[in-house]
C-alpha positions, 0 to 999 in steps of 0.5 A: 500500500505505501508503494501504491501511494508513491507510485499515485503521488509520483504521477501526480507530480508528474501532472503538475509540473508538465505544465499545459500549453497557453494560447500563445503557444496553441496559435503558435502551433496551430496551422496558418489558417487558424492563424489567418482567422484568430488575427483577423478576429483581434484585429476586429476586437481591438478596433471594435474598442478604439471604437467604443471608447472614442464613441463613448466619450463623443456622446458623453460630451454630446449629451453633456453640452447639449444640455449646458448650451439648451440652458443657455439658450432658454435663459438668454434674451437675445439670439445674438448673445447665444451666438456669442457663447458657441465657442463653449459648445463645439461638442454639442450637435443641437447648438450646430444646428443653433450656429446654421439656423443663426447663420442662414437667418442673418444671411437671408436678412442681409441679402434681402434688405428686410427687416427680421419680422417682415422676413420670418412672414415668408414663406421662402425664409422659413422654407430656407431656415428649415433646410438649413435646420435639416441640412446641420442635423443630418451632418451632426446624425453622420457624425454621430454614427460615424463608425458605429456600422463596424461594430453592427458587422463585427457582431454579426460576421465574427461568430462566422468567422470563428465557426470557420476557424473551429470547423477548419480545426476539426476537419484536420483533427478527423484527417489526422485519425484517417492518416494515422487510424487513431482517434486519440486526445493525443492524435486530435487534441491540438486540433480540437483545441484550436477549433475552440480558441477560434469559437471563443474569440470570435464570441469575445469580439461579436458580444461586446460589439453588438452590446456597443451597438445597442447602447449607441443606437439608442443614444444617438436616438435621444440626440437626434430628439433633442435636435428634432425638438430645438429644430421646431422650437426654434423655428417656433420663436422665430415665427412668435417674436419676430413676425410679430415685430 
């Protein structure tokens, strides 16, 4: 029975210290597909996050001076004293469209020698205000969601890309059992564990970047009503206040 008991802890010594391969070393010894799959899917990943941080911290900034710049407007008595301000707010999508309204407006009053009231009465300024409004939306919503369509494609291809790299990985696993007549963990192992890594990363790349997606999406979509809302309400007071000059 001792000699059991040192034979049993021998091997388990054995175990111990035989140490298990890291994923360094499985992409290492893994073929140059898997390779050419585990790198295009990290690169996916680390781009996917110089995403999320840089979008993160741009509709932060967005939300946050929107916000400050609406206080400010709401508070002021003169459109003119807004303008003044906009240096404070260049990260704010609803005061861009403030500064395209403000510009088109003093344009139009210049070019057509009219005084404001009688300008807001017609319908060819309200027209131009409307487009100039439409025009600064739809630049600030391009460059809100600029980007964001590459974490859409890296969330629904990336799981595939990695089904490919674990499918590869298996069917080299079964050629070596027709090659050698072994269906061993020895004989197939490698190739097992390869097919694995490239299921999981693929998984770790998709998740996080469709989860980004989703958050973005529906903060560019409270952006976007925020622009939508300043739009009509400016255009509101210009119609009350000055036409009524």
């Amino acid at each position: 029975m001792p000699q059991s008991i040192e034979v049993y802890l021998a091997a388990v010594g054995q175990v111990e210290h035989a140490g298990q391969p890291g994923i360094a070393e499985l992409f290492l010894e893994a073929d140059i597909i898997v390779q050419s799959v585990l790198l295009i899917l990290l690169l996916m990943s680390v781009v996917c996050w110089v995403i999320i941080f840089n979008k993160a911290g741009m509709l932060r900034k967005a939300q946050r001076q929107d916000e400050a710049f609406l206080e400010l407007f709401w508070k002021s008595q003169r459109l003119d004293q807004v303008y003044d301000r906009l240096e404070r707010y260049r990260g704010s999508p609803v005061a861009a469209l403030f500064k395209a309204a403000y510009l088109e407006l003093s344009r139009i009053t210049r070019s057509d020698g009219q005084n404001t009231g009688e300008l807001a009465t017609t319908l060819d300024a309200q027209d131009n205000l409307e487009r100039a409004l439409r025009r600064a939306a739809t630049t600030e919503r391009t460059a809100l969601e600029r980007l964001t369509p590459f974490l859409a494609t890296t969330g629904s291809t990336a799981p595939f890309i990695g089904l490919f790299g674990t499918v590869w990985g298996i069917l080299r696993a079964f050629q070596k059992i027709d090659a050698t007549g072994q269906a061993t963990v020895a004989t197939v192992g490698g190739d097992i564990s390869h097919a694995l890594i490239a299921t999981a990363v693929g998984l770790a790349a998709a998740i996080p970047a469709v989860m980004a997606f989703n958050f973005f999406n529906s903060r560019i979509r409270v952006v976007n009503s925020d622009m939508e809302n300043f739009s009509s309400d400016f255009l509101n007071i210009v119609k009350r206040h000055f036409a009524a000059r």
